[in-house]
C-alpha positions in Angstrom: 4.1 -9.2 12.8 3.7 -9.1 9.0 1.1 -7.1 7.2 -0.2 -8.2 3.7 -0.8 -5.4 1.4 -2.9 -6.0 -1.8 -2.2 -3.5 -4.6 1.2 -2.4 -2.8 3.1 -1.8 -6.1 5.5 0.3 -6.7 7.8 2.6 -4.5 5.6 5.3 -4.4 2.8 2.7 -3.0 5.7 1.9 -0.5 5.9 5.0 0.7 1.9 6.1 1.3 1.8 2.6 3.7 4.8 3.8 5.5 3.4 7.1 5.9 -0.4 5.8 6.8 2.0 3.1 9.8 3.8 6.5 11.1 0.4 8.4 10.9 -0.7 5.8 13.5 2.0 5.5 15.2 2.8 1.6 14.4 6.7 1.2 14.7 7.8 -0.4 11.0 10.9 -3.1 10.8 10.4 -3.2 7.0 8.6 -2.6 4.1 8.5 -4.2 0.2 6.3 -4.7 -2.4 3.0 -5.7 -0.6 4.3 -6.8 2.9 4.8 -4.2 5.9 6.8 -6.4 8.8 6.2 -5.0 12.1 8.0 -4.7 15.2 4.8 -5.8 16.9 1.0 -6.8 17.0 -1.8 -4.8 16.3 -4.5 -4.1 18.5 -7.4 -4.2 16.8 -8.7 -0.4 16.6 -5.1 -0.2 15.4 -5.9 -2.7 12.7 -9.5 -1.2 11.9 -8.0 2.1 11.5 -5.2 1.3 9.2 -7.5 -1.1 7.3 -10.0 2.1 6.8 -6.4 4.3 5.7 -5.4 2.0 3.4 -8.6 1.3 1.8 -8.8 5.4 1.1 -5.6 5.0 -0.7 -6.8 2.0 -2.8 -4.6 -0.7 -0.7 -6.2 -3.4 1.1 -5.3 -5.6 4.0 -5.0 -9.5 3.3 -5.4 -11.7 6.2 -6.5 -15.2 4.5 -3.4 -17.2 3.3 -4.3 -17.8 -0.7 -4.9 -14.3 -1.1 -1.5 -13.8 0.6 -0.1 -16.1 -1.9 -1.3 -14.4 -5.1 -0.9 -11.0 -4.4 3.0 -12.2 -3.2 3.4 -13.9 -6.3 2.3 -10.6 -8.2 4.2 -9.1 -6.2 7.6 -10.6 -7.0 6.8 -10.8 -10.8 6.1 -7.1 -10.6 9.5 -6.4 -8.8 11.4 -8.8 -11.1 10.5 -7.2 -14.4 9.8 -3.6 -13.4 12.5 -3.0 -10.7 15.0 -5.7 -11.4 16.2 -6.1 -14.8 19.2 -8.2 -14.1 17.4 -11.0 -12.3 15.3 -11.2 -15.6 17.3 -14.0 -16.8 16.3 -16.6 -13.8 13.8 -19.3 -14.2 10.8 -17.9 -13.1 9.2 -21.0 -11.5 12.5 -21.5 -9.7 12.5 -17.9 -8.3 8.9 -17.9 -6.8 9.0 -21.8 -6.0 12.1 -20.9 -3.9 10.5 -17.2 -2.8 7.5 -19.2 -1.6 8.7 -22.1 -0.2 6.1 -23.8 -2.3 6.3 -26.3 -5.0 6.1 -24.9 -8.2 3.0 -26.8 -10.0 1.0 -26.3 -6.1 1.7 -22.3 -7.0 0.6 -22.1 -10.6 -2.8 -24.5 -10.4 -3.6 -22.0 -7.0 -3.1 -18.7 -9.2 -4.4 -20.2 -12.5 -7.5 -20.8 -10.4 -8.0 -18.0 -8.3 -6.7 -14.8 -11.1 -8.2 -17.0 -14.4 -4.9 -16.7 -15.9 -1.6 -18.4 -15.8 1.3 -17.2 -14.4 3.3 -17.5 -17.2 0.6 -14.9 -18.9 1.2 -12.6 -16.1 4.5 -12.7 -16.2 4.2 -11.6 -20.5 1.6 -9.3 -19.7 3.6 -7.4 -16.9 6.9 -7.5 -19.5 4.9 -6.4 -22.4 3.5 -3.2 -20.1 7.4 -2.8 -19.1 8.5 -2.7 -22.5 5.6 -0.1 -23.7 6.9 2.2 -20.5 10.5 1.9 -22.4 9.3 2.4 -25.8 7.3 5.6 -24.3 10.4 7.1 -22.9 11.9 6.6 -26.4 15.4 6.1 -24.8 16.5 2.4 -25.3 16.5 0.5 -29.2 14.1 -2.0 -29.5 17.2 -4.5 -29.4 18.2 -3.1 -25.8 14.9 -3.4 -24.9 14.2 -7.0 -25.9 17.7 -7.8 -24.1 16.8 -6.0 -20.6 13.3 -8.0 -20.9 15.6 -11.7 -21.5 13.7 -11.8 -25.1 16.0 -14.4 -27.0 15.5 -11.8 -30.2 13.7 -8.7 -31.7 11.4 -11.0 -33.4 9.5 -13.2 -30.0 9.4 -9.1 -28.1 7.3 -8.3 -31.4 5.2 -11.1 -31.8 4.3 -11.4 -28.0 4.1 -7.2 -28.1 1.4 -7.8 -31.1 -0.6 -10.8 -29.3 -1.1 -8.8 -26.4 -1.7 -5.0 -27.5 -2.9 -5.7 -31.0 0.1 -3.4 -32.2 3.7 -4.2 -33.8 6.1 -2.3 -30.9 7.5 -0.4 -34.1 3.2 0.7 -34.5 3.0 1.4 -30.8 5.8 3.8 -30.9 4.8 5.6 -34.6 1.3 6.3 -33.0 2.6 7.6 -30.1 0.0 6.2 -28.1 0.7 5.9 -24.1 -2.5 4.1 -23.3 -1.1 1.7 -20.2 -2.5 -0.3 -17.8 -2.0 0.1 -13.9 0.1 -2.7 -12.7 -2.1 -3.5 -10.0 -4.8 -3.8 -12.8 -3.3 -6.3 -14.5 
């Protein structure tokens, strides 16, 4: 059985769930980014307790299949830029049509609908809050960072950096200022 986990992002997110599963005593097979696959089904005052743990901790349980869909595709944009550098340089509609098992267009009108934003704006807004973590830590160049985010120069990080936040990433990083969003706010 798989479980659907809204707001299920990041390892540390991983980790509550799979402590809230053991709490109850519901055997785990696997967990990622907003999915918990179980080695069996829930009885339902298994479910309605779990539901009630989760919801404490800010998670929530999805059980209808476009809210599955969108918090997936989240999901995997989320992993790709913030967990998995590497893979950065994939076509994105590629990555989630395959993911999916969904034609691409089908995906994007369903989220463009449902979040009031496109994909593709997603996609900037969770690289832009990646490359304000990086510019925080003050460990990579601006350079490294536009390469790790698959930025074809300096020059499209800063302008997309300055649509979004309102600052230059140069400004950003002068005023020291560490005002980020949640991920799972975005």
């Amino acid at each position: 059985m798989k479980l659907y986990i809204k707001n299920m992002v990041c390892g540390r997110c991983e980790m509550a769930v799979k402590s809230e599963l053991e709490k109850l005593n519901i055997p785990i097979l696997s967990l990622k980014l907003g999915e918990a696959t179980l080695s069996r089904n829930l009885e339902t005052n298994e479910k309605l307790a779990l539901e009630k743990n989760l919801n404490t901790l800010g998670f929530e349980l999805l059980d209808d299949k476009i809210s599955k869909t969108i918090e997936r595709i989240k999901n995997l944009i989320i992993d790709l830029v913030h967990y998995q550098n590497e893979k950065l340089k994939i076509n994105l509609s590629t990555y989630l049509a395959e993911d999916l098992k969904q034609d691409y267009s089908s995906l994007s009108n369903l989220f463009s609908e449902t979040e009031g934003t496109t994909i593709e704006q997603y996609f900037i807004t969770q690289k832009i809050e990646r490359a304000k973590e990086l510019l925080i830590y003050n460990e990579l160049t601006l350079s490294q960072i536009a390469f790790d985010l698959n930025y074809s120069n300096v020059s499209h990080l800063s302008n997309q950096f300055k649509k979004v936040t309102g600052f230059t990433p140069s400004n950003f990083k002068k005023q020291k200022i560490v005002e980020r969003n949640q991920i799972d706010l975005l």
